[in-house]
gemmi code that builds the backbone of each chain (N, CA, C; Angstrom):
import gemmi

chains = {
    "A": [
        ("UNK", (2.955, -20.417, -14.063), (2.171, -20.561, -12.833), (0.710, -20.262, -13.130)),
        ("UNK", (-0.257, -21.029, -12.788), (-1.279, -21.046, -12.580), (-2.125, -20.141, -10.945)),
        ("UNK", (-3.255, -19.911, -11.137), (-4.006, -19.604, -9.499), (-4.093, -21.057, -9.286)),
        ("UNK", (-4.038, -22.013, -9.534), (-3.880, -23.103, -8.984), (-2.649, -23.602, -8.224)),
        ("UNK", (-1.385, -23.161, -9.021), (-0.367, -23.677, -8.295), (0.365, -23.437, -7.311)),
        ("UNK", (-0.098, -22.273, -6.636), (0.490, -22.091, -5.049), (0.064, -23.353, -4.265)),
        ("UNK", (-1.504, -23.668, -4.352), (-1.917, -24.776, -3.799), (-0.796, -25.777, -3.995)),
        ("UNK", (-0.991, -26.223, -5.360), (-0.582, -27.725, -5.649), (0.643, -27.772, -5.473)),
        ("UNK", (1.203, -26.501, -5.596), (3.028, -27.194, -5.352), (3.276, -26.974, -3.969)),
        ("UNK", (2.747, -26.431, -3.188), (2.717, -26.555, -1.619), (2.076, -27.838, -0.973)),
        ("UNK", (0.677, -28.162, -1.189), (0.283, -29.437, -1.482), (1.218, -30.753, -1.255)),
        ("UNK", (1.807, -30.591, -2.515), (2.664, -31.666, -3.053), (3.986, -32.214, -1.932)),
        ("UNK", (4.541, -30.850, -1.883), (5.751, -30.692, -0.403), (5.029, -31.199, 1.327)),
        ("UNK", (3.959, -30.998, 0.949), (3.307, -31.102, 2.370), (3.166, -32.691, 2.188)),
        ("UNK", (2.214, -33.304, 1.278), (2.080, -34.566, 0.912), (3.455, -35.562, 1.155)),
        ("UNK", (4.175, -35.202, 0.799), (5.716, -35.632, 0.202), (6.542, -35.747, 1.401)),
        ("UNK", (5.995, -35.075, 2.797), (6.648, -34.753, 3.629), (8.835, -34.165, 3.441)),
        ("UNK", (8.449, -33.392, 2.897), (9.406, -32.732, 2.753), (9.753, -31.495, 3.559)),
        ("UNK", (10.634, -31.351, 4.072), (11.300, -30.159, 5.194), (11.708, -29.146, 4.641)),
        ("UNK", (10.832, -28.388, 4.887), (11.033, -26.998, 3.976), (10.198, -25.729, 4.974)),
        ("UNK", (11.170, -24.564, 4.699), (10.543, -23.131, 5.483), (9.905, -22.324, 3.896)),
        ("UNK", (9.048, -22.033, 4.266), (8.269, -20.823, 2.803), (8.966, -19.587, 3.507)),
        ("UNK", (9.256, -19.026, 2.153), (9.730, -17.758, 2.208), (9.213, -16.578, 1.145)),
        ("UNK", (9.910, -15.931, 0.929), (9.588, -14.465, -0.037), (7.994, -13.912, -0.401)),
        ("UNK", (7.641, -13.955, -1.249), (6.692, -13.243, -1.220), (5.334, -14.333, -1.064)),
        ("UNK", (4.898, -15.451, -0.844), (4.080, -16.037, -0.240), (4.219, -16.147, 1.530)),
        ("UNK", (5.547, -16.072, 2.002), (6.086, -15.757, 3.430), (4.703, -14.340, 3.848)),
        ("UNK", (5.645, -13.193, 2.568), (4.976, -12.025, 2.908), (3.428, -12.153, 3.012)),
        ("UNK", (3.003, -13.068, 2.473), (1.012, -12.585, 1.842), (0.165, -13.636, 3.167)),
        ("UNK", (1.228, -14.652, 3.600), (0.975, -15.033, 4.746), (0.969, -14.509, 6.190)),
        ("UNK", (1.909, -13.429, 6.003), (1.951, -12.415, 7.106), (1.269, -10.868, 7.107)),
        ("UNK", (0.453, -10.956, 5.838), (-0.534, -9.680, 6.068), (-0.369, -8.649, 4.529)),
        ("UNK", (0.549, -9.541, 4.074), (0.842, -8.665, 2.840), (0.256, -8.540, 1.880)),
        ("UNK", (-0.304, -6.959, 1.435), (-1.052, -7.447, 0.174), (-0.708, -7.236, -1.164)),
        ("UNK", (0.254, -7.667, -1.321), (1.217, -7.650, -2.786), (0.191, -9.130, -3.252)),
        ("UNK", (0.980, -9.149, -4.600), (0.770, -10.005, -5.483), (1.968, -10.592, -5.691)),
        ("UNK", (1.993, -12.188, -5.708), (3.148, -12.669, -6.182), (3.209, -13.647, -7.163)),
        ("UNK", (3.731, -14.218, -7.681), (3.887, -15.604, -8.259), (5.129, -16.305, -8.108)),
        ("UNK", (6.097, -16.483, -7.220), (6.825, -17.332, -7.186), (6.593, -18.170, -5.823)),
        ("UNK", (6.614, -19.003, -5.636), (7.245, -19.706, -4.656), (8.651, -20.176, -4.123)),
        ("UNK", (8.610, -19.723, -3.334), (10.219, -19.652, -2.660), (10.466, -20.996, -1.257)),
        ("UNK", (11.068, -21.747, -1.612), (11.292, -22.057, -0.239), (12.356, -22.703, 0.387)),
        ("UNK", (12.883, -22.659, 1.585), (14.337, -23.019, 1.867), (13.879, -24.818, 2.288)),
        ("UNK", (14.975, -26.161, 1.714), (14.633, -27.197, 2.063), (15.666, -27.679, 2.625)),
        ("UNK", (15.553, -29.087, 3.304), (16.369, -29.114, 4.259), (17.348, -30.251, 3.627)),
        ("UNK", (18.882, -30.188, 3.952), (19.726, -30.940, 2.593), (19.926, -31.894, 3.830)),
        ("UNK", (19.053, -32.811, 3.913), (19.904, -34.370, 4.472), (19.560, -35.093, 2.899)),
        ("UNK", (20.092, -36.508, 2.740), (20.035, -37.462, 2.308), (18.387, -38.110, 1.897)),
        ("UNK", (17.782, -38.237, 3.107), (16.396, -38.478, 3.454), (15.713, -37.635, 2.861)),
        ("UNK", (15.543, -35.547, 2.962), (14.711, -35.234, 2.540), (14.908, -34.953, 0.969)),
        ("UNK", (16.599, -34.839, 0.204), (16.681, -34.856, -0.912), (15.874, -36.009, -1.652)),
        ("UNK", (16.024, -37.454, -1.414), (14.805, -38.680, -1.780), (13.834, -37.996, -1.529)),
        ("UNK", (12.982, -37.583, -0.413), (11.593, -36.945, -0.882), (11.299, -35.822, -1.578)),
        ("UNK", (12.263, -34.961, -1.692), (12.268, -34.093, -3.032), (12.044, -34.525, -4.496)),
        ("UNK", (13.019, -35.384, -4.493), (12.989, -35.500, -5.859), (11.981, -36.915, -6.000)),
        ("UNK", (11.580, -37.150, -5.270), (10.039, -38.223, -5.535), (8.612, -37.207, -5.251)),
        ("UNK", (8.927, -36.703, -4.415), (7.578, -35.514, -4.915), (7.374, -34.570, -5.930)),
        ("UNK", (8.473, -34.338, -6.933), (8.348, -33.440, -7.765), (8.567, -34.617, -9.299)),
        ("UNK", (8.866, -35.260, -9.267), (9.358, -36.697, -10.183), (8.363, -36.428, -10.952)),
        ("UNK", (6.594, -36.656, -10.732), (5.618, -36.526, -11.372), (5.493, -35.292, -12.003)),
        ("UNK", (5.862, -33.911, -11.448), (5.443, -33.285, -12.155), (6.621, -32.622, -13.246)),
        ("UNK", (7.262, -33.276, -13.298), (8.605, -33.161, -14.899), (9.495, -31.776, -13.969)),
        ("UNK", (9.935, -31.791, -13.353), (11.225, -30.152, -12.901), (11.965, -30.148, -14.182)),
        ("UNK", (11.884, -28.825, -13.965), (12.999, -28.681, -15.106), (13.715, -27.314, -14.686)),
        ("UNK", (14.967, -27.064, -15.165), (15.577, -25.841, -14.861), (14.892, -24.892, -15.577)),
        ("UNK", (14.327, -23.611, -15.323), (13.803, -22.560, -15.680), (14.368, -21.827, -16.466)),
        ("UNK", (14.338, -21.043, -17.548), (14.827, -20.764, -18.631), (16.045, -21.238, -19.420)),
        ("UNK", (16.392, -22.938, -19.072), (17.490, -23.176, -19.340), (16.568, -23.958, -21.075)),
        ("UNK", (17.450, -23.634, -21.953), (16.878, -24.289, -23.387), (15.997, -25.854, -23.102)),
        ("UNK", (15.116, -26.094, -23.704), (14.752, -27.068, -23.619), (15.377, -28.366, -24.164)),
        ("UNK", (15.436, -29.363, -23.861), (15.995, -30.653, -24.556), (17.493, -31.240, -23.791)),
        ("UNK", (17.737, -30.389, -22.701), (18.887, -30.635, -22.514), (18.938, -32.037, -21.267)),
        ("UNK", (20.082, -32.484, -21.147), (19.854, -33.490, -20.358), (19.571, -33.241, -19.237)),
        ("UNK", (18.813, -32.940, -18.175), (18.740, -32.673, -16.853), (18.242, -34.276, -16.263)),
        ("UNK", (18.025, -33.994, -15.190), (17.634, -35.029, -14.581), (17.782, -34.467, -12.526)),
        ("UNK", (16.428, -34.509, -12.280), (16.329, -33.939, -11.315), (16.187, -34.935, -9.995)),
        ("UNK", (16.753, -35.265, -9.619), (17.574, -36.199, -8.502), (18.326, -36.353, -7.303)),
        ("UNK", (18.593, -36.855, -6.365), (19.097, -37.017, -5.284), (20.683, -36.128, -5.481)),
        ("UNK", (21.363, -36.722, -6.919), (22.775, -36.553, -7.236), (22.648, -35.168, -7.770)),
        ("UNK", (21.819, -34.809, -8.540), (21.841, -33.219, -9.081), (21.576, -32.344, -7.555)),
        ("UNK", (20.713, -32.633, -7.103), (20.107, -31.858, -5.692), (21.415, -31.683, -4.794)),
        ("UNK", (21.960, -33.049, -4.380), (23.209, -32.525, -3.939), (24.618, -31.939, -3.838)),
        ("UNK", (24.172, -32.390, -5.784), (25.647, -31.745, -6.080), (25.370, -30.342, -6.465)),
        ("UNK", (24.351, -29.775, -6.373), (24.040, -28.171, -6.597), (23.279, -27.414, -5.624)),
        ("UNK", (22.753, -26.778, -5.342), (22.301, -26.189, -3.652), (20.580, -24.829, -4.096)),
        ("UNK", (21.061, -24.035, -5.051), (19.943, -23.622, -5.021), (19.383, -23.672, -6.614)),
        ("UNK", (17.505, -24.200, -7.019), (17.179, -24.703, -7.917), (15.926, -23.471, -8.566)),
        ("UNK", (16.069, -23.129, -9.263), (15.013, -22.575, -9.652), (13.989, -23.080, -10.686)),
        ("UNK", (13.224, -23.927, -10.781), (12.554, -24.977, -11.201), (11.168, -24.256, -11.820)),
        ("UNK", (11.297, -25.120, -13.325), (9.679, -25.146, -13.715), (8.782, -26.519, -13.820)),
        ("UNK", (7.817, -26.591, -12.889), (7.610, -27.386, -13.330), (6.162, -27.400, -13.825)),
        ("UNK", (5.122, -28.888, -13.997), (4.026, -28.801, -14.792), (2.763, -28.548, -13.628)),
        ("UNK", (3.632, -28.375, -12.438), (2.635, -27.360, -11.992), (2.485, -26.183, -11.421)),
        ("UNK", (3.511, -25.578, -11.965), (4.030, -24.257, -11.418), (5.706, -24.206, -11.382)),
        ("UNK", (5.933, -22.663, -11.415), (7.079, -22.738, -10.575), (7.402, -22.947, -9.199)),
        ("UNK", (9.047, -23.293, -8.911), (9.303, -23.299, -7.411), (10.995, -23.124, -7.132)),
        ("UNK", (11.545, -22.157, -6.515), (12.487, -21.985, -6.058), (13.203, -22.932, -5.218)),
        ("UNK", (13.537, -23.799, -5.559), (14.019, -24.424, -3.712), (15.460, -24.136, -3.881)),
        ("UNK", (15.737, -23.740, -2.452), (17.094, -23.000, -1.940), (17.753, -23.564, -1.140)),
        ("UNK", (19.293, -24.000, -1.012), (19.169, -24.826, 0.057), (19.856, -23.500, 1.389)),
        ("UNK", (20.416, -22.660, 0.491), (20.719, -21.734, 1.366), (19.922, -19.845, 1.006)),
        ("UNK", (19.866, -19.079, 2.082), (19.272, -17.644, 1.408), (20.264, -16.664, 2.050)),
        ("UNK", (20.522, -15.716, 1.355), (21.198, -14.563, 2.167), (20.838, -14.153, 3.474)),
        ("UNK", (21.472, -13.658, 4.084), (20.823, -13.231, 5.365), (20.205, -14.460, 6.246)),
        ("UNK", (19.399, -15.403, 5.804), (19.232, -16.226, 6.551), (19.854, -17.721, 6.890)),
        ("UNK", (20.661, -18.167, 5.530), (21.761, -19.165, 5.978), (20.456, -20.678, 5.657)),
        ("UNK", (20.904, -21.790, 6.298), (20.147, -22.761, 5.193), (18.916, -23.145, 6.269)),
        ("UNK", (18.636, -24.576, 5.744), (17.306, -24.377, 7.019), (17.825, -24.570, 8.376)),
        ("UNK", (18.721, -25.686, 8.903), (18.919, -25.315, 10.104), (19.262, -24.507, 10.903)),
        ("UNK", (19.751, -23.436, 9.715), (19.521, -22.062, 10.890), (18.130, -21.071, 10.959)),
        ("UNK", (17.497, -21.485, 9.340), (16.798, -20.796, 9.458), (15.329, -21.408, 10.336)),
        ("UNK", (15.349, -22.321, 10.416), (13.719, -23.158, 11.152), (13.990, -22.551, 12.597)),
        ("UNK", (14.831, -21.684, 13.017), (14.627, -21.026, 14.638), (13.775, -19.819, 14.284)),
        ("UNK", (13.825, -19.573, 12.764), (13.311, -18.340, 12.882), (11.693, -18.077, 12.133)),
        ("UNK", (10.992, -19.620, 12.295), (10.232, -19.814, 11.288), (8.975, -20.121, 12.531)),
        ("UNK", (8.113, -20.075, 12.008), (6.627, -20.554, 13.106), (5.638, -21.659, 11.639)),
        ("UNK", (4.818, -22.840, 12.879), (3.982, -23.125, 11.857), (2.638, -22.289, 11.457)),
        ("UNK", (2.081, -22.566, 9.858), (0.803, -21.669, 9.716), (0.326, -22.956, 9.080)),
        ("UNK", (-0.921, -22.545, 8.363), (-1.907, -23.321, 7.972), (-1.592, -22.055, 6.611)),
        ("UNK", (-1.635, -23.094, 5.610), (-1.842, -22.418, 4.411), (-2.173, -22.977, 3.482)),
        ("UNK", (-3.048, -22.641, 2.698), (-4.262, -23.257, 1.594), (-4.389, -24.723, 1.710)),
        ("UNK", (-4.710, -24.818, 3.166), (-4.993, -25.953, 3.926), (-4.340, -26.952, 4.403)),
        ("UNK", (-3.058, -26.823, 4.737), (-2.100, -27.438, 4.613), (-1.265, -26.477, 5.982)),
        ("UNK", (-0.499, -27.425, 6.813), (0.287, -26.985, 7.768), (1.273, -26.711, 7.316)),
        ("UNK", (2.284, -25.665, 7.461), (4.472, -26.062, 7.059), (4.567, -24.507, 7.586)),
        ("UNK", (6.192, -25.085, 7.580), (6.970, -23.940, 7.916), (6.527, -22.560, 7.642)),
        ("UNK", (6.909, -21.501, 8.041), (7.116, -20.168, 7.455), (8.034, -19.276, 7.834)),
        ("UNK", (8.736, -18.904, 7.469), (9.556, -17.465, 8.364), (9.121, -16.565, 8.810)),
        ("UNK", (9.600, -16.452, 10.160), (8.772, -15.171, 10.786), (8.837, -13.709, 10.077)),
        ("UNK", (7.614, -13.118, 10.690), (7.815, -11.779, 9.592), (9.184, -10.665, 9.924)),
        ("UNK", (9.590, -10.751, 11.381), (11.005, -10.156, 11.490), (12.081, -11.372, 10.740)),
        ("UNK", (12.499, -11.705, 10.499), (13.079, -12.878, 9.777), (12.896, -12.201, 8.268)),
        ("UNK", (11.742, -12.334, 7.717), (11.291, -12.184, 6.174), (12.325, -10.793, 5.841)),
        ("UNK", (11.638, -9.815, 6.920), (12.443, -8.424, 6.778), (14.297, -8.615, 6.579)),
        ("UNK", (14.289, -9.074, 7.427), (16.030, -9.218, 7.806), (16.643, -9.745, 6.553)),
        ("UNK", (15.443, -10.573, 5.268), (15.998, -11.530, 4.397), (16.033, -10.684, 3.370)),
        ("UNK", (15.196, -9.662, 3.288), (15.051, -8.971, 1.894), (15.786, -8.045, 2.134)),
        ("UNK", (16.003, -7.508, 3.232), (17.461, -6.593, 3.754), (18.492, -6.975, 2.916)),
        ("UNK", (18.734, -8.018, 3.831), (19.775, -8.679, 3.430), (20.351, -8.832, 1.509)),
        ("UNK", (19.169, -8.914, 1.005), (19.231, -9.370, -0.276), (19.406, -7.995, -1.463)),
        ("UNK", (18.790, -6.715, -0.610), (19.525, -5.729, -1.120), (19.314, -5.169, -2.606)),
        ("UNK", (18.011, -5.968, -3.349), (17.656, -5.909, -4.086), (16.697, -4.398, -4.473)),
        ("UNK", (16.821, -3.882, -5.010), (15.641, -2.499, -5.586), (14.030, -2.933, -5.508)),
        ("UNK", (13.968, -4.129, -6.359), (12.601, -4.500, -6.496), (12.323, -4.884, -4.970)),
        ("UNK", (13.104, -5.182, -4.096), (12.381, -5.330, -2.488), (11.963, -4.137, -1.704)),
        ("UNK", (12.721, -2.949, -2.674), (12.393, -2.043, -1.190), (10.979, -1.810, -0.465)),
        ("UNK", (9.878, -1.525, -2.085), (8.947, -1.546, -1.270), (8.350, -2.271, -0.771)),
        ("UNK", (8.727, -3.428, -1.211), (8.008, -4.883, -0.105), (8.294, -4.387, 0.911)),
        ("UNK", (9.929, -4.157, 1.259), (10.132, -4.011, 2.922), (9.091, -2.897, 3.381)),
        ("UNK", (9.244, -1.886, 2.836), (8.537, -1.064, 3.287), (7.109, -1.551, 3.516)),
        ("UNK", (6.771, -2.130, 3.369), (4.957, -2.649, 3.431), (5.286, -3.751, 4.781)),
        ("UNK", (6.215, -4.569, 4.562), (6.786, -5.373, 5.754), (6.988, -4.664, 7.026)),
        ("UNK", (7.570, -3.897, 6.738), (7.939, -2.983, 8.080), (6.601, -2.282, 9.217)),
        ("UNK", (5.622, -1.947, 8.161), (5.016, -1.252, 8.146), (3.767, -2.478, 9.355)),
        ("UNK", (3.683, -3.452, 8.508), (3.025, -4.411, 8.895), (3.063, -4.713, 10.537)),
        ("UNK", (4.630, -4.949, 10.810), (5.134, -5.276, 11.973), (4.735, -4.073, 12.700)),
        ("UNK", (5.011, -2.374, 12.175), (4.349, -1.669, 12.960), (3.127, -1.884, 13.758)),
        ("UNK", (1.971, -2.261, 12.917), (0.723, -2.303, 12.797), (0.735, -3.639, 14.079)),
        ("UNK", (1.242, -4.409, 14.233), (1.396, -5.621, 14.979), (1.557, -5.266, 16.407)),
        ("UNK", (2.836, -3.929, 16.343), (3.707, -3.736, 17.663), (2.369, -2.506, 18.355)),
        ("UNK", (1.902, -2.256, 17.488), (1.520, -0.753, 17.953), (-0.196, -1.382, 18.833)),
    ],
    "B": [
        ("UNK", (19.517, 3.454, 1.445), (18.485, 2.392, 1.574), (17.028, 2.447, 2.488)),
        ("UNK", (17.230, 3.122, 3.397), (16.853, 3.327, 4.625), (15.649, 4.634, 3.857)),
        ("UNK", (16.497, 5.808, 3.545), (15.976, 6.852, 3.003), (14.657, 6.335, 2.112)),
        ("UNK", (14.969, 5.414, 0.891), (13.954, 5.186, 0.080), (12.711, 4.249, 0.586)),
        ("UNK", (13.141, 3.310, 1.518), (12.142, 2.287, 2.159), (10.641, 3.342, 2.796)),
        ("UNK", (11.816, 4.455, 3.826), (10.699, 5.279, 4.162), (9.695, 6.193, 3.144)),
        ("UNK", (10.259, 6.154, 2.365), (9.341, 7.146, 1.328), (8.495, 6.178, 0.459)),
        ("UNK", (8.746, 4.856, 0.354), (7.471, 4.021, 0.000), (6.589, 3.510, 1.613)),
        ("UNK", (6.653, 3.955, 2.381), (6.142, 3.884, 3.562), (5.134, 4.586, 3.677)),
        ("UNK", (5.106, 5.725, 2.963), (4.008, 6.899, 2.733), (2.897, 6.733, 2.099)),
        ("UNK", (3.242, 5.802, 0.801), (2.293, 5.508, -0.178), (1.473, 4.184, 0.595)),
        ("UNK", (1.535, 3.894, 1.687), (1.084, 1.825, 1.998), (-0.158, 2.303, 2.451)),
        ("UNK", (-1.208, 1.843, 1.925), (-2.460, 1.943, 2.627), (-2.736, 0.553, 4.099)),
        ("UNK", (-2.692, 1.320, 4.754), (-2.705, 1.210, 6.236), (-3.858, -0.048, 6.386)),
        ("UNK", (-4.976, 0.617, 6.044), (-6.527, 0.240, 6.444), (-6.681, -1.068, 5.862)),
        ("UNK", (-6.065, -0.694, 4.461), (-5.837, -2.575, 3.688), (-4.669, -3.638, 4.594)),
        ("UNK", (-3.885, -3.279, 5.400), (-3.104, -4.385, 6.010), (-3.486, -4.932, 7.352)),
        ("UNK", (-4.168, -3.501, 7.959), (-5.101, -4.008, 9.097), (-6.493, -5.083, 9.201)),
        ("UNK", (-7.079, -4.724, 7.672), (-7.848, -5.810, 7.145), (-7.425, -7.198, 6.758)),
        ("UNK", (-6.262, -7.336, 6.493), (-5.769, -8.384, 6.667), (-5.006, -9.067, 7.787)),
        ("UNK", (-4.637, -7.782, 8.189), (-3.993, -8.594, 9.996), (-5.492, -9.332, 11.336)),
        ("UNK", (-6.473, -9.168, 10.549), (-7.685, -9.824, 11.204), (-8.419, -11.176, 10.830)),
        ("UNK", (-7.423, -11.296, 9.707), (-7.813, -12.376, 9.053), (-6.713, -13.863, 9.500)),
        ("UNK", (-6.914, -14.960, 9.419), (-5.696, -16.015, 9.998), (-4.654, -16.230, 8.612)),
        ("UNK", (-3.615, -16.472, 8.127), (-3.129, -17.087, 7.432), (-3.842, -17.781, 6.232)),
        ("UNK", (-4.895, -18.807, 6.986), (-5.247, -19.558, 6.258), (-6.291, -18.609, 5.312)),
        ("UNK", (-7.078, -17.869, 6.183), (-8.118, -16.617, 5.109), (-7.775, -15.784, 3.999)),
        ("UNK", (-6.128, -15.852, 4.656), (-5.311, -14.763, 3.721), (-4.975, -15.248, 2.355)),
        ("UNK", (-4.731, -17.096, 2.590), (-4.291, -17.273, 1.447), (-5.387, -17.965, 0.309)),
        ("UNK", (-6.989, -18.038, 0.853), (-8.283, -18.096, -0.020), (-8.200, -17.049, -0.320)),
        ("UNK", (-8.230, -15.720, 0.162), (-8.382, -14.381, -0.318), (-6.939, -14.190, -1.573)),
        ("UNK", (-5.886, -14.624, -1.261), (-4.930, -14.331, -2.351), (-5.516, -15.021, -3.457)),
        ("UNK", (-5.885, -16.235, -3.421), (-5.560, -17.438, -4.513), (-7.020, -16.750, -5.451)),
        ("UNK", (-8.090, -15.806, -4.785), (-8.554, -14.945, -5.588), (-8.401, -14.108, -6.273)),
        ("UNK", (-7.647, -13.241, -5.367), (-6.960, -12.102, -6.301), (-6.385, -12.455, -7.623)),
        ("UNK", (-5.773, -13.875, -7.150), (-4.507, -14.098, -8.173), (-5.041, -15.098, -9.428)),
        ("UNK", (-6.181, -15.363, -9.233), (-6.960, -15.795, -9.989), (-7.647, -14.819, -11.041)),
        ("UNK", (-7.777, -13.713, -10.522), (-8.606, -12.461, -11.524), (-7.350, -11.877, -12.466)),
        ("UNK", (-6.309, -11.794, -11.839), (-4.919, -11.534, -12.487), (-4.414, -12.272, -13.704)),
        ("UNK", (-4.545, -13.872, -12.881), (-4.003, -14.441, -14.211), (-5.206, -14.406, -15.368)),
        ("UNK", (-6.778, -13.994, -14.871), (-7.556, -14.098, -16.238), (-7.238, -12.987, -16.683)),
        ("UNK", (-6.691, -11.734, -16.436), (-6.467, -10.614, -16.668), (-5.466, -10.855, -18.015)),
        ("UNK", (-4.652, -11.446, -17.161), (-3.130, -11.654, -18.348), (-3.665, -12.250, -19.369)),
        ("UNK", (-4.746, -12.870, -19.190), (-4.854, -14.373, -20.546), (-5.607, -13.495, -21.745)),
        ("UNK", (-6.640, -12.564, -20.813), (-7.232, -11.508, -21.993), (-6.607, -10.869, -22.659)),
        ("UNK", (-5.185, -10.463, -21.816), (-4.429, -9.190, -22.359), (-3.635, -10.334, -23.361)),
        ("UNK", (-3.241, -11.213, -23.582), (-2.643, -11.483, -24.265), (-3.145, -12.228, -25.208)),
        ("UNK", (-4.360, -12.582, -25.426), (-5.721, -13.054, -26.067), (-5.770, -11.475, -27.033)),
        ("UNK", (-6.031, -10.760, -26.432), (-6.338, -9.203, -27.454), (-4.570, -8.860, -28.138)),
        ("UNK", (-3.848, -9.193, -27.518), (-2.354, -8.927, -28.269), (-2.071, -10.255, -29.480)),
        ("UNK", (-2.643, -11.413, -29.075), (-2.878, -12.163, -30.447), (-3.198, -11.763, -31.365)),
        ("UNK", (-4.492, -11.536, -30.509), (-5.555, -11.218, -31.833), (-5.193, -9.779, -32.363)),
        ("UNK", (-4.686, -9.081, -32.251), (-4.703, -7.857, -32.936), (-3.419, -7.965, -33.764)),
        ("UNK", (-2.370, -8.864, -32.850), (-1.212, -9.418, -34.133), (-1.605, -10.248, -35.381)),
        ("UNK", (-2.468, -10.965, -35.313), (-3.734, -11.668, -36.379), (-4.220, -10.853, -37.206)),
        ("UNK", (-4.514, -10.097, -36.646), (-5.849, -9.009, -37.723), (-4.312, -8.080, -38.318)),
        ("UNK", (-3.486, -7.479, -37.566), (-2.527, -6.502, -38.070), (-1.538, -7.286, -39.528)),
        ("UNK", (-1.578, -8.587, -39.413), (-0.844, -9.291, -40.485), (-1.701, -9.372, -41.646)),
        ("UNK", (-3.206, -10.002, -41.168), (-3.965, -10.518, -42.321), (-4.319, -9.349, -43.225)),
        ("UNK", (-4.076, -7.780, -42.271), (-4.092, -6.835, -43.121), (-3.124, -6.499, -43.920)),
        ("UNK", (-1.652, -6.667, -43.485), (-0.939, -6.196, -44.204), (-0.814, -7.615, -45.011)),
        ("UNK", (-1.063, -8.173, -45.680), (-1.674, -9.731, -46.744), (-2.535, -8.775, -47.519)),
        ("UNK", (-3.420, -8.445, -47.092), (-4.326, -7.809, -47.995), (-3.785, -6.968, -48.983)),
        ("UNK", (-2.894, -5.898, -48.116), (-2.701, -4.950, -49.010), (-1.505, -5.000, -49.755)),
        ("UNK", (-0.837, -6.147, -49.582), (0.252, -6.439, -50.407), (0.116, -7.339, -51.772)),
        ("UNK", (-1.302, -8.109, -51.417), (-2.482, -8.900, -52.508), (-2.859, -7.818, -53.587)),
        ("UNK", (-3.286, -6.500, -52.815), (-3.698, -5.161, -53.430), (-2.859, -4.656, -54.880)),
    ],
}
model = gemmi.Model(1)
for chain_id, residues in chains.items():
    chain = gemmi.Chain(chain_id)
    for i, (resn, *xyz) in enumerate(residues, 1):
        res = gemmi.Residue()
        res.name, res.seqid = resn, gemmi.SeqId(i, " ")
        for name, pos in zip(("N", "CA", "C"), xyz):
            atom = gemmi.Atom()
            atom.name, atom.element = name, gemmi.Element(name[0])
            atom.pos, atom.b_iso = gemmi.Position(*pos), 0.0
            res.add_atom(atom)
        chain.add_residue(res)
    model.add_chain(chain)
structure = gemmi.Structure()
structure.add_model(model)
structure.setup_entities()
């Protein structure tokens, strides 16, 4: 990942019109957080229609499975996309998570009730709300989240109060 | 779980999230793509000086095995 590629691979999804909620820690930095991240996370939506614009918006920039050896046959496509659900992808312009489902929050059609639009590095799309974000890293139960939550939590304080 | 969340709750500087809760989304994420810009030159040095000192640490031990 580049400081370039939050842009461009958000960019690209926006361009591409692809149905997708942002999540994890760009979710968080959109909602007040001041961590540092580098992944991009985001939940996409599994029809037929937006798998074709997936895999034609990312086509150009080579996906590839993320630490999987190089040389192997992949091929990142309508048929791989559907016959597998969550992708953790490198590609030549960054990384990108796409998920078709997340813990705690379930895939996008459940999760887009819990999402609002933003404007981000100029560009409109999804996001999960910041009670949502919380509920996800809960959910996920991970060590390295606690203190996110805790900064999350904290945030929403700062909101309610 | 609960226990540890609150005790990194202690350490969050406050004044830095309120500075950003004044800002829109969109400010937040020019202001990140800075941060994260000084970071990744950060990394490129740090690993620019871990080259280079793996460089110089070999060409020395060349030397003294030439010796």
């Amino acid at each position: 990942m580049t400081e370039k590629g939050f842009r461009d691979i958000l960019g690209a999804l926006c361009s591409g019109n692809v149905e997708f909620i942002l999540i994890g820690g760009l979710a968080a930095m959109a909602h007040g957080s001041a961590r540092a991240t580098v992944d991009v996370d985001v939940v996409y939506r599994r029809t037929l229609e937006n798998m074709h614009r997936i895999e034609q918006t990312l086509a150009p920039f080579a996906p590839y499975l993320r630490g999987a050896p190089l040389g192997l046959p992949f091929r990142f496509d309508v048929a791989t996309i559907s016959s597998g659900l969550n992708f953790t992808l490198r590609t030549s312009i960054g990384d990108l998570d796409l998920l078709g489902e997340v813990v705690g929050g379930g895939d996008f059609e459940r999760l887009i009730t819990h999402s609002e639009t933003i404007k981000l590095f100029g560009n409109d799309m999804q996001c999960v709300t910041l009670a949502k974000l919380i509920e996800l890293k809960r959910a996920a139960g991970r060590p390295k989240d606690l203190d996110a939550i805790a900064e999350l939590e904290t945030l929403q304080d700062e909101l309610e109060s | 779980m609960d226990d540890i969340i609150e005790v990194y709750k202690k350490d969050i500087d406050r004044s830095l999230l309120r500075e950003n809760l004044k800002l829109t989304p969109q400010q937040r994420s020019e202001r990140f793509e800075v941060a994260m810009r000084l970071i990744f030159e950060l990394r490129r040095a740090a690993e620019l000086r871990r080259t280079t000192k793996r460089l110089l640490e070999a060409e020395s031990a060349s030397k003294q095995r030439e010796a």
